[in-house]
C-alpha positions in Angstrom: 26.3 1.4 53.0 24.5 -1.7 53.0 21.8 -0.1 54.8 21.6 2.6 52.0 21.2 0.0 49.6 18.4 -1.8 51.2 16.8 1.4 50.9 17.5 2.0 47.3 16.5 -1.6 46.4 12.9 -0.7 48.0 12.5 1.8 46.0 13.3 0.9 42.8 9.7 -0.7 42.1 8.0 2.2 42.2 10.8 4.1 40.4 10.3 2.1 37.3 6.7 3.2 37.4 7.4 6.2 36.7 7.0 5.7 33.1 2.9 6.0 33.5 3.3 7.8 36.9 2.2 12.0 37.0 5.7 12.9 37.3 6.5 11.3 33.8 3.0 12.4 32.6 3.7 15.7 33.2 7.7 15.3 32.2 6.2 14.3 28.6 3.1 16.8 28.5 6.2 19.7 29.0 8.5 17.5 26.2 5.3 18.2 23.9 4.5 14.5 23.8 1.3 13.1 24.2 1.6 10.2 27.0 -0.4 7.3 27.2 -3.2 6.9 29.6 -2.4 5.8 33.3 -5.5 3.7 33.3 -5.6 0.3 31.0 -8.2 0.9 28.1 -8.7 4.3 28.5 -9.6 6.3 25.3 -6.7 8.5 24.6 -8.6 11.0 22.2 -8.6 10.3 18.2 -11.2 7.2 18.2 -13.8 7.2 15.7 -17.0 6.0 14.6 -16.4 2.8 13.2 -19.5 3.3 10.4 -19.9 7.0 10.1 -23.1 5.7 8.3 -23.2 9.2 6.0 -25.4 8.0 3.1 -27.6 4.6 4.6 -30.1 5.5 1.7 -26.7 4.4 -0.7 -27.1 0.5 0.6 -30.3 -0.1 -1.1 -31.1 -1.6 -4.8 -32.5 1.1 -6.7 -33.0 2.7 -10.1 -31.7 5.7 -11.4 -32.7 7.0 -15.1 -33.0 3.4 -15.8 -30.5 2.0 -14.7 -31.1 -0.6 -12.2 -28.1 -0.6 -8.9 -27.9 -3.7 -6.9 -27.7 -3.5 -3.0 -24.6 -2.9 -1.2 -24.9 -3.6 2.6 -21.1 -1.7 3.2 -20.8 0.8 5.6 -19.6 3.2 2.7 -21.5 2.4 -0.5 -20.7 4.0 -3.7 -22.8 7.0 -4.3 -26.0 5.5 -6.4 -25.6 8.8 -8.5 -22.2 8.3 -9.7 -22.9 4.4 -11.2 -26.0 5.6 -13.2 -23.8 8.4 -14.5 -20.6 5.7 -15.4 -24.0 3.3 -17.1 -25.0 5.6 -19.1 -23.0 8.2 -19.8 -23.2 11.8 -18.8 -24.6 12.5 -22.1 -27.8 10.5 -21.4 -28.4 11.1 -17.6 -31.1 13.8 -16.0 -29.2 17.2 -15.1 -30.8 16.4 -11.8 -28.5 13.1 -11.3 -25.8 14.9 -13.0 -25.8 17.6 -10.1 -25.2 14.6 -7.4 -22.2 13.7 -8.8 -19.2 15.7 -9.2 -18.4 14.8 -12.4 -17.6 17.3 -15.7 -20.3 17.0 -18.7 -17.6 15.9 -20.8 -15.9 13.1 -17.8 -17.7 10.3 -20.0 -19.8 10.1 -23.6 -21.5 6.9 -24.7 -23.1 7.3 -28.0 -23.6 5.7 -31.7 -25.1 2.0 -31.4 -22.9 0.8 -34.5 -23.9 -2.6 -34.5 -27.5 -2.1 -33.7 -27.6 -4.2 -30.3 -28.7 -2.0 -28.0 -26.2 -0.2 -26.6 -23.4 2.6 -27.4 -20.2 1.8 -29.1 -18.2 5.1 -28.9 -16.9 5.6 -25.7 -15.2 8.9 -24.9 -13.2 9.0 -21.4 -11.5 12.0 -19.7 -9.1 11.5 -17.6 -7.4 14.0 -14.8 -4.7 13.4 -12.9 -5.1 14.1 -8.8 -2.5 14.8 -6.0 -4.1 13.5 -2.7 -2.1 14.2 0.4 0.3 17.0 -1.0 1.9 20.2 0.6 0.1 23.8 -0.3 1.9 26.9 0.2 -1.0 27.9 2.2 0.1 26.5 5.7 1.7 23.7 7.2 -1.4 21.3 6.1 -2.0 18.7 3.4 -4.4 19.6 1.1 -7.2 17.3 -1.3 -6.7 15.0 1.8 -7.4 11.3 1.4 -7.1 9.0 4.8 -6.0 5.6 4.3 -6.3 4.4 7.5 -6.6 5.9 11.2 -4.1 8.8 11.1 -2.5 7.4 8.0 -1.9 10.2 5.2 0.5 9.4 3.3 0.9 11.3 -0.3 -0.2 9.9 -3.6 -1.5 10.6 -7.0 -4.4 9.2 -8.8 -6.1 9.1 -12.2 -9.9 10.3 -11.9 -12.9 11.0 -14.0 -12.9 14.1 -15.3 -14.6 16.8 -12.2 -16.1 20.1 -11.8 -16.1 22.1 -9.1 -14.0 22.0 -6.0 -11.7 19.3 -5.5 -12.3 19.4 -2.0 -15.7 17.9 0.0 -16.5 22.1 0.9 -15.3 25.4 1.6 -14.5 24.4 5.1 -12.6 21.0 4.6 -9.5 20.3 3.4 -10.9 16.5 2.4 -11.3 15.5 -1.1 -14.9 15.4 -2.4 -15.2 11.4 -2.6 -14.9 11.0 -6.5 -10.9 11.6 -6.0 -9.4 8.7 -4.1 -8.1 6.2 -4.6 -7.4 3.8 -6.4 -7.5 4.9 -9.6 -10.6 3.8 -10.7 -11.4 0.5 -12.5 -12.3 1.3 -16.1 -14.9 -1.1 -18.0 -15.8 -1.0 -21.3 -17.6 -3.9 -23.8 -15.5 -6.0 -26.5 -15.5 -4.4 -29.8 -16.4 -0.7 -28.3 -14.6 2.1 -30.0 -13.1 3.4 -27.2 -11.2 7.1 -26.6 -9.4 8.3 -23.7 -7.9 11.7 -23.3 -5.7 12.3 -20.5 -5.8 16.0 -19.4 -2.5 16.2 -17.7 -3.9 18.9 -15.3 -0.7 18.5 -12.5 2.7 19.5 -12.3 4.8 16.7 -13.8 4.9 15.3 -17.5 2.0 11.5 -17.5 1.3 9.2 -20.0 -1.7 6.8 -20.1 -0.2 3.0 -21.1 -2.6 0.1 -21.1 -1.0 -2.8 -19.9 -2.4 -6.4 -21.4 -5.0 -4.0 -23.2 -5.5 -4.6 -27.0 -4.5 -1.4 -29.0 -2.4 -0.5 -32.0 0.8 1.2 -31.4 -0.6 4.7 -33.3 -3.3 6.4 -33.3 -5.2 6.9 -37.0 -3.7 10.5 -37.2 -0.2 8.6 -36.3 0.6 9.6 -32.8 1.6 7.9 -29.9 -0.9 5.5 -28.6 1.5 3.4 -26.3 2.0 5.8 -23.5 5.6 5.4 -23.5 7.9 7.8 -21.5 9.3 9.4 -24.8 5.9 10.5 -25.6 4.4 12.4 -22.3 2.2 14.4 -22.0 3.1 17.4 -20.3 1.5 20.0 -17.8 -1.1 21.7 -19.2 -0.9 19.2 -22.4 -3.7 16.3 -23.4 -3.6 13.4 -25.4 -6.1 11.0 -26.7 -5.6 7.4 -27.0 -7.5 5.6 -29.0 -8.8 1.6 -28.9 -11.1 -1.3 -29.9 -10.5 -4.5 -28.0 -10.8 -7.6 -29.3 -10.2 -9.7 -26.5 -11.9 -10.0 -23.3 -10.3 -9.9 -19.8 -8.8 -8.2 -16.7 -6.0 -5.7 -17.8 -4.3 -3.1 -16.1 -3.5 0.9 -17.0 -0.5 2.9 -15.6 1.9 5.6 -16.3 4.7 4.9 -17.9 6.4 7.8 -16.8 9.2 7.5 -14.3 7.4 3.6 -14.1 8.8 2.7 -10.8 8.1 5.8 -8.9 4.5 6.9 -10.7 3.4 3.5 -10.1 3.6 3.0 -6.6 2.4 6.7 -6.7 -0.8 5.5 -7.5 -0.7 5.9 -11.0 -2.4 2.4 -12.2 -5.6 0.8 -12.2 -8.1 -2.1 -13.6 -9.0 -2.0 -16.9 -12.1 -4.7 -17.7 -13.1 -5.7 -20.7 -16.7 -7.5 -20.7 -17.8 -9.6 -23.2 -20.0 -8.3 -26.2 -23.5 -9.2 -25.5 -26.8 -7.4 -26.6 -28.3 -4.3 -24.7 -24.9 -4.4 -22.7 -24.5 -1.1 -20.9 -21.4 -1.5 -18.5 -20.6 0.5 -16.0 -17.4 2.4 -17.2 -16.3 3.2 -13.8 -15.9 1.8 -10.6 -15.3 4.3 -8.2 -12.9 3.2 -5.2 -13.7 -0.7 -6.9 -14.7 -3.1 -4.7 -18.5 -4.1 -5.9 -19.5 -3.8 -9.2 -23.1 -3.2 -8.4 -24.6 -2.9 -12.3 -22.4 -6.2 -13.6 -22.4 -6.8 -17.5 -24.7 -9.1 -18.6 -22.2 -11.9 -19.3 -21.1 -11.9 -15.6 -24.5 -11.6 -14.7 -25.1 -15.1 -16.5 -23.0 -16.6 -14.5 -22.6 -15.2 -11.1 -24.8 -13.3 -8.4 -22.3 -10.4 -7.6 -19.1 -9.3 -9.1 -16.2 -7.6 -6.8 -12.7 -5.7 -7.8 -9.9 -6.2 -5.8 -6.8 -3.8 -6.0 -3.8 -4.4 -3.9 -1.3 -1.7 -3.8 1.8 -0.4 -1.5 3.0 3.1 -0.9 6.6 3.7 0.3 6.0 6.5 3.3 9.6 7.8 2.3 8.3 8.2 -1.3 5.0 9.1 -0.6 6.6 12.0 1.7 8.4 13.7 -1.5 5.4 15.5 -2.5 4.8 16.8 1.7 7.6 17.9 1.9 7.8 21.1 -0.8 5.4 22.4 -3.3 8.1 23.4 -5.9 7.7 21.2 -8.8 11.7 21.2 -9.4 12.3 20.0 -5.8 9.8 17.3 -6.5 11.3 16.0 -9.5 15.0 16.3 -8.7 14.2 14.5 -5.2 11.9 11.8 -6.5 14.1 10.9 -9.5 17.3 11.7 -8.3 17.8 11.7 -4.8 14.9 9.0 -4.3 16.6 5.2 -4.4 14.6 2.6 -5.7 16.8 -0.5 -4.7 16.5 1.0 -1.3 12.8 1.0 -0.9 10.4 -0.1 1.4 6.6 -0.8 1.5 5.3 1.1 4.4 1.4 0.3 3.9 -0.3 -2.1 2.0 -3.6 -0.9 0.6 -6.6 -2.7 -0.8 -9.6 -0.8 -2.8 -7.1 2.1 -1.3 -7.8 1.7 2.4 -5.8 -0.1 4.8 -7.1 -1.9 8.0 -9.5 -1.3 9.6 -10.9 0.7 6.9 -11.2 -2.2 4.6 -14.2 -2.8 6.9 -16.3 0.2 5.4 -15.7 -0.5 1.9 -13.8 -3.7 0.6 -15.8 -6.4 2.6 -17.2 -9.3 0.3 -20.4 -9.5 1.8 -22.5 -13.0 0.8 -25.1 -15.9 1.4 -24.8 -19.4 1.4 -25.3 -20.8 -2.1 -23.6 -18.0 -4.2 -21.2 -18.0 -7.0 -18.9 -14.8 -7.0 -16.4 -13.2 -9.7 -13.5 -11.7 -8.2 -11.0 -10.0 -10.3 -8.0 -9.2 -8.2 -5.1 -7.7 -9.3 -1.2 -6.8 -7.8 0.3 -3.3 -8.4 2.7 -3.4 -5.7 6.4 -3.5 -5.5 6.3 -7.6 -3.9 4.0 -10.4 -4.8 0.8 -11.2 -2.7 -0.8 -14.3 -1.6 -3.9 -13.8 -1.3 -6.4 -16.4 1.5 -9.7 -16.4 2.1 -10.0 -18.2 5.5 -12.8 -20.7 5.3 -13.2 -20.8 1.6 -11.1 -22.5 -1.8 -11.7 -20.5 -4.8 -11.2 -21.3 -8.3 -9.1 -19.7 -11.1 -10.7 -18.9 -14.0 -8.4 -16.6 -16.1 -4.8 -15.3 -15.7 -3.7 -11.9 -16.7 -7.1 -11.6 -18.6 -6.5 -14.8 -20.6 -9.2 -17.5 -20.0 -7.8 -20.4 -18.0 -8.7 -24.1 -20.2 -10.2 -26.8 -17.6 -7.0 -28.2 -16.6 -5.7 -24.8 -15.4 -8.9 -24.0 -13.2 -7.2 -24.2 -9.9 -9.4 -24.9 -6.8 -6.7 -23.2 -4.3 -7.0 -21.4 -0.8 -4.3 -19.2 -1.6 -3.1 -17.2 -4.6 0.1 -16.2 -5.3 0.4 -13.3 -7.5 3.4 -11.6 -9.0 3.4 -7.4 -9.4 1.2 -6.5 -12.6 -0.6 -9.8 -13.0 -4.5 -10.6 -12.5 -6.6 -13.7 -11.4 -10.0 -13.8 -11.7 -11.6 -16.2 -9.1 -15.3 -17.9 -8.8 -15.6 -18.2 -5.5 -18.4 -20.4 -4.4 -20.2 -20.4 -0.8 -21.5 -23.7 -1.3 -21.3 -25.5 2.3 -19.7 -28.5 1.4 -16.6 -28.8 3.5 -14.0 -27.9 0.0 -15.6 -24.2 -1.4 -17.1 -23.5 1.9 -16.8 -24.0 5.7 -20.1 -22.5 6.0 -21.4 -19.0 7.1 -18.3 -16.4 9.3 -16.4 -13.7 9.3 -13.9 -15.6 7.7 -10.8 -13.0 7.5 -9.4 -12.1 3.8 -5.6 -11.3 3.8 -2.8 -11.4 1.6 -0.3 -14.1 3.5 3.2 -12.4 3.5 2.7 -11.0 6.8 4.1 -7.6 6.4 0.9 -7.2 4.3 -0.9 -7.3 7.5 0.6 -4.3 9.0 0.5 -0.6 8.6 4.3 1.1 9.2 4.8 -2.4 11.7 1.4 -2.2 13.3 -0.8 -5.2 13.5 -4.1 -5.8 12.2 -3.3 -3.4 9.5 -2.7 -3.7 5.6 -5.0 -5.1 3.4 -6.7 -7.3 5.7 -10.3 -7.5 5.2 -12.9 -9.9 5.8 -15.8 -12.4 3.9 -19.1 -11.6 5.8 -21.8 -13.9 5.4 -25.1 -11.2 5.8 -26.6 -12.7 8.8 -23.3 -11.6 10.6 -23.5 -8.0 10.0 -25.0 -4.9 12.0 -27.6 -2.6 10.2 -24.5 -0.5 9.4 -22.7 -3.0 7.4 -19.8 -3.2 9.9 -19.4 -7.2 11.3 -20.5 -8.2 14.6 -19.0 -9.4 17.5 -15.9 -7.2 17.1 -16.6 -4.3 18.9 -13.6 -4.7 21.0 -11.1 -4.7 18.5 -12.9 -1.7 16.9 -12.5 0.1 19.9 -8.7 -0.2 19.4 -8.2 -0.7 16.1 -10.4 2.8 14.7 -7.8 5.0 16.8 -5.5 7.3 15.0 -3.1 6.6 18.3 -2.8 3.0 18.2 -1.2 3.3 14.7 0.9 6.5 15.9 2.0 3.5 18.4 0.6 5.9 21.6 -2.1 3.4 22.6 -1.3 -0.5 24.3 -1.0 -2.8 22.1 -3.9 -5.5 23.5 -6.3 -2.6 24.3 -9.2 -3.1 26.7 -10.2 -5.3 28.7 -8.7 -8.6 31.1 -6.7 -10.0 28.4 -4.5 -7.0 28.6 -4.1 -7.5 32.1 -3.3 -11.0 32.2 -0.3 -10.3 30.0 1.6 -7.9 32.3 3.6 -5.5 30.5 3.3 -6.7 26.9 -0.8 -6.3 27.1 0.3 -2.4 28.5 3.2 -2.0 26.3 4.2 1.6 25.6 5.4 3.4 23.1 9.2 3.0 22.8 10.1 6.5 23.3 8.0 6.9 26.3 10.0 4.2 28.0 12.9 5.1 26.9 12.4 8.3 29.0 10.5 6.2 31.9 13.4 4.1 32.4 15.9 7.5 32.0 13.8 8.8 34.8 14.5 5.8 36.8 17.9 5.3 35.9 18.7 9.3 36.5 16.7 9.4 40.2 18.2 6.0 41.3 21.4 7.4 40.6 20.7 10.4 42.3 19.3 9.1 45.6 22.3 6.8 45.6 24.5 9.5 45.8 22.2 11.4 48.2 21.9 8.6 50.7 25.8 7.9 50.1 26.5 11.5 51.0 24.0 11.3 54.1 25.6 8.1 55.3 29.3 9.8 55.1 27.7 12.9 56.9 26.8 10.8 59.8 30.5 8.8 59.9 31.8 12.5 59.9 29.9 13.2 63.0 
């Protein structure tokens, strides 16, 4: 027996290799699971371009009928087309710049210079609302599909401009074309416009259209709902038209106020900005996706050299799955308000400018020189508060909840704690002076409650971004000197948790098993294996050894 022993014992290293050896490769290839790769680093299928680099002719300053578009340098600029037609209107753009966009001839009308400064003051807005993500009853696939991050699908609904056409990018993709994403898009409009918005409720479930911090009477002048309450939805197939003329100037919000809690996190809700009346002040209405505002108003243009939105959001997957899960409207409703528990949520991902990491990268950088003085307006829509740092950088607070902030309020802060619903807007100054600047970086950008910075438990992920200085970016827009996390992080696998968790290279090595960990449910049947032979050859070398005492 003891001799038996001293043979099991030499084998039991190699026996609890068997969770990346062939015979557990091809035990989990059979199961229908995709194993890990037996050699550190190794690509496992799903990575991706970092920069697909689609539309480089985007990034550049430019005119279009007139309207002049400041340079983005992001991997994924906003089409150039679809900010001249949010300028001026669709009304007043060429039919050729109409045709770039995907937007209806009725999305957005800007007429009737009332006060004779230069530019319109009737705004008509027409707004849809979008399922991205959502079961068809044409197959076991999503449909109007919107990635948030590698992999990442999850199901949501958005407001968006008024389309034509498809809702998808072509006949032969189930994506949707890029003016339905989200966010919801960040609406602008000028101090004393007279301003209508008519929702279309073109889905499946009753919406309304309430604008949070936003200054509007309570009816409309024919004497109907103008609050967006949830007593007065609008129903499938039914539109209403809201009607406003701000007085005050600030960052607001807009939401439904249907079924709040669950519509919300949906992705019902957005930025609503109003600028500051000046002359010949043609804003741009939308901002698709937010992030840069690249035509500011003039007022911001007075004071700062770039303006940015920044919209943090959370989806709960169990929520989000509702609408995956069935197509039948009644099943939807009874399971999302009935079934569905708020007090038992979770937030699963943690979105900003509606990507996640790493695709924060392509879009929702704020890219900058030394010497600059930036308007952020950042607001919170998700279920917890955020805190958001900039590493390397102390902004100031100029205005809370789109309500100037007097001198002694102006906070000079490196982080920012803000509650669900509520807005800051921040100058943030790249002045190297040791106190608004450290000087040029990649200085990282994160909210710091650390589950922020994960996607499902996977970190980097959430709504991590970064603060590029210019001189440390690639001719793609993407930052340098990061190609090995890239080369993990842009992997649909690592965030399925099939890929180890330190990636490529030495590091991973010099860590032992936690640089090669692997997926949990890959070692739970790598140390079953084990468990199961070891017990097995015991009993055969037991059995052998009682076979000879026979004899």
């Amino acid at each position: 027996m003891n001799k038996a022993f001293l043979m099991l014992s030499s084998l039991l290293i190699p026996l609890s290799a068997l969770a990346v050896s062939p015979l557990a490769t091809e035990f989990t290839q059979k199961a229908g699971i995709e194993p890990p790769s037996t050699q550190h680093g190794e690509a496992l299928g799903g990575v991706e371009n970092p920069c697909p680099n689609d539309h480089p002719e985007w990034r550049k300053a430019q005119q279009i009928d007139a309207v002049a578009i400041e340079e983005s340098l992001a991997c994924e600029p906003d089409n150039p087309y679809d900010i001249a037609a949010s300028v001026k209107g669709v009304n007043n753009i060429s039919m050729h710049t109409l045709m770039q966009t995907h937007w209806a001839e009725d999305a957005l009308i800007k007429e009737n210079d009332l006060d004779g400064d230069g530019d319109p003051d009737v705004i008509r807005i027409k707004l849809e609302v979008i399922e991205l993500n959502g079961a068809t009853p044409d197959g076991e696939f999503l449909i109007n599909t919107f990635t948030i991050a590698p992999g990442i699908q999850p199901g949501l609904w958005v407001y968006a401009p008024k389309s034509r056409g498809m809702a998808l990018k072509n006949f032969n993709s189930a994506e949707a074309n890029p003016l339905l994403r989200a966010p919801s898009p960040v609406i602008r409009v000028e101090q004393g416009d007279k301003v209508y918005i008519t929702l279309e409720n073109t889905h499946y479930l009753p919406h309304t259209l309430h604008l949070h911090g936003v200054d509007h009477p309570w009816m409309t002048a024919a004497g109907l709902d103008n609050d967006g309450a949830e007593e007065h939805a609008v129903m499938p197939g039914q539109s209403h038209t809201y009607e406003i003329q701000p007085r005050h100037a600030g960052t607001m919000l807009y939401h439904c106020h249907v079924q709040t809690a669950q519509h919300i996190m949906m992705g019902l809700q957005g930025l609503f900005v109003v600028e500051e009346n000046r002359p010949d002040n043609w804003v741009q209405t939308f901002n698709i996706g937010a992030g840069r505002v690249r035509h500011p108003s003039v007022a911001v243009k007075q004071d700062y050299s770039q303006e940015y939105d920044m919209h943090y959001q959370s989806v709960d997957k169990r929520l989000a799955q509702i609408i995956q899960d069935a197509n039948d409207p009644r099943l939807i409703a009874r399971r999302m308000n009935r079934e569905y528990n708020i007090t038992e949520t979770f937030e699963n991902y943690f979105l900003l400018n509606g990507h996640s990491f790493p695709y924060t990268l392509r879009d929702s950088m704020i890219i900058a020189s030394e010497n600059e003085r930036i308007k952020l307006r950042v607001a919170n829509t998700q279920r917890s508060s955020v805190a958001i740092h900039i590493h390397g950088h102390k902004a100031t607070v100029t205005a809370y909840d789109g309500v100037d902030a007097p001198g002694g309020l102006q906070l000079t802060r490196d982080v920012f704690a803000i509650a669900p619903s509520q807005r800051l807007d921040l100058a943030l100054q790249t002045a190297n002076d040791g106190l608004h600047s450290y000087g040029p970086g990649l200085w990282m950008l994160h909210d710091h409650v650390e589950t922020a910075t994960t996607t499902d438990g996977m970190e980097p992920g959430g709504n991590m971004a970064i603060l590029a200085y210019k001189a440390l970016l690639d001719d793609q827009g993407m930052p340098k000197l990061h190609t090995e996390l890239f080369n993990q992080v842009f992997n649909k696998n690592y965030y399925a948790k099939k890929h180890a968790v330190w990636g490529e290279g030495d590091f991973a090595g010099v860590l032992g098993e936690a640089g090669q960990m692997q997926p949990d449910y890959l070692r739970i049947i790598g140390f079953g294996l084990s468990v199961g032979l070891a017990l097995a050859l015991i009993v055969f070398i037991v059995r052998v050894g009682q076979r000879k005492q026979r004899q």
